[in-house]
MISEFI-118481 format. One record per residue (C-alpha): x, y, z; residue in three letters. Coordinates in steps of 0.25 Angstrom, whole numbers, plus 5000, padded with zeros to 4 digits. Example, Ala and Ser with C-alpha at 12.3 -4.5 7.8 and 13.67 -1.06 7.14 Angstrom:
504949825031ala;505549965029ser;
***
This chain:
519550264794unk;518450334803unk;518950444812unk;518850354825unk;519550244819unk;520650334814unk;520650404829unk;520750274836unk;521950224825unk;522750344826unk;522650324842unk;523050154841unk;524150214832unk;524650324839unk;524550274854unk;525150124848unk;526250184842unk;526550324851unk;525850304865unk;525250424861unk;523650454863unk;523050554851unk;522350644852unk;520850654846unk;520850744834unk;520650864834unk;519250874825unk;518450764832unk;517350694822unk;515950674827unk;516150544832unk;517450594840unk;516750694846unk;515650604857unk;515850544867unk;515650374866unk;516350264871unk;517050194860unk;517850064856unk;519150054848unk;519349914843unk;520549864835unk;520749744828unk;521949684821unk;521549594809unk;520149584811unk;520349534825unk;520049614839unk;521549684844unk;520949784853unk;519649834859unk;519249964869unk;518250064871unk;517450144881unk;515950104882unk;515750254887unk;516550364886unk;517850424892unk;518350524885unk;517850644881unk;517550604866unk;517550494856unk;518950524851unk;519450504864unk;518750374868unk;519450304854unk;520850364857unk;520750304871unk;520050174867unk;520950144856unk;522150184864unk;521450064874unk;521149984863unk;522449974856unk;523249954870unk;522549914881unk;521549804876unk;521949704887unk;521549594877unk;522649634865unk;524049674866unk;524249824863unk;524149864847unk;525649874844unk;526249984831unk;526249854824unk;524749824823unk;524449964820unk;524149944805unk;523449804808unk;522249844817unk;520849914813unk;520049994823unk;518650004825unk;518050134834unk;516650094841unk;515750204846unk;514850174857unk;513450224860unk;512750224873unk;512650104879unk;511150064881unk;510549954894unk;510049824886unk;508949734893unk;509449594887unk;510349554875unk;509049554865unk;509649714864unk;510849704859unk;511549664846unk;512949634843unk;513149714830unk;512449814835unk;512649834849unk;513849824859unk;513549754873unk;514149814886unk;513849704897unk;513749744910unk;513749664926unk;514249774937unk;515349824935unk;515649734924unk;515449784909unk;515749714896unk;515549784883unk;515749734867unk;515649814855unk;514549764843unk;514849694832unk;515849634836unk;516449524826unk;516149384834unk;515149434843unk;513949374835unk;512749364847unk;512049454859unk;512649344867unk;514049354863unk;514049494864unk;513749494878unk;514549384881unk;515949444876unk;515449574885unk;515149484897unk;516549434897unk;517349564894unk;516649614906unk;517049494915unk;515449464917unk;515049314916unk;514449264904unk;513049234914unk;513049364921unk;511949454916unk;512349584912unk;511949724909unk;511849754894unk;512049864887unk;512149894871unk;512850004864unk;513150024849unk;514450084843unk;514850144831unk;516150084824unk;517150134816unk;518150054809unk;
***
């Protein structure tokens, strides 16, 4: 298991089962040691059961971001229940990395295995991660991110692309 999945495990398990938050550990790896947003995402049986992350970030490393997003992700997922002790041994994590996010002029600039899509209308902002399962189209990809940020499929947006690294 990778050292950020095994981070944002222990943090599920611990926060589930204790209400306590960890602490990072005390020899940081390399990827720990910047500063990114992240997302941590947990499915149980193959399907979707929690999804949260920071497109920038908000703490003052990487280590931090994932035990505060898992935290979010396991708990505070306004689309799931929270994770119970019970599902513990039934869920897989994935921890994505985010670079920079970059300005696109139109959709021709972006691909769904390869990038994720941050929509954009005022004050209004959608994001969704690549390569996600189902999400087969340019089109599809916007559209999700249009609705998660309440924006009208018609509307036009601002487009934005950023890549991650994922660890599973």
């Amino acid at each position: 298991m990778h050292p950020l999945v095994k981070l944002a495990r222990e943090t599920i398990e611990v926060y589930i089962k204790t209400g306590k938050i960890i602490s990072p550990p005390s020899v940081l790896t390399k990827e720990m040691k910047g500063r990114a947003g992240t997302f941590v995402s947990i499915k149980k049986h193959g399907e979707l059961r929690g999804c949260i992350g920071t497109l920038s970030p908000t703490q003052p490393n990487v280590a931090l971001e994932i035990i505060q997003n898992a935290i979010s992700t396991s708990t505070k997922d306004s689309r799931f229940s929270p994770v119970t002790s019970q599902e513990l041994n039934d869920i897989d994590i994935s921890v994505d990395i985010l670079s920079e996010p970059e300005m696109v002029s139109s959709p021709d600039e972006l691909d769904t295995k390869k990038y994720g899509v941050i929509v954009s209308k005022g004050w209004r902002k959608g994001l969704l991660l690549p390569d996600i399962e189902g999400v087969n189209t340019v089109e599809e990809q916007i559209y999700i991110a249009k609705r998660k940020a309440g924006i009208s499929p018609d509307e036009d947006v601002e487009l934005m692309r950023f890549e991650v690294k994922r660890y599973k």
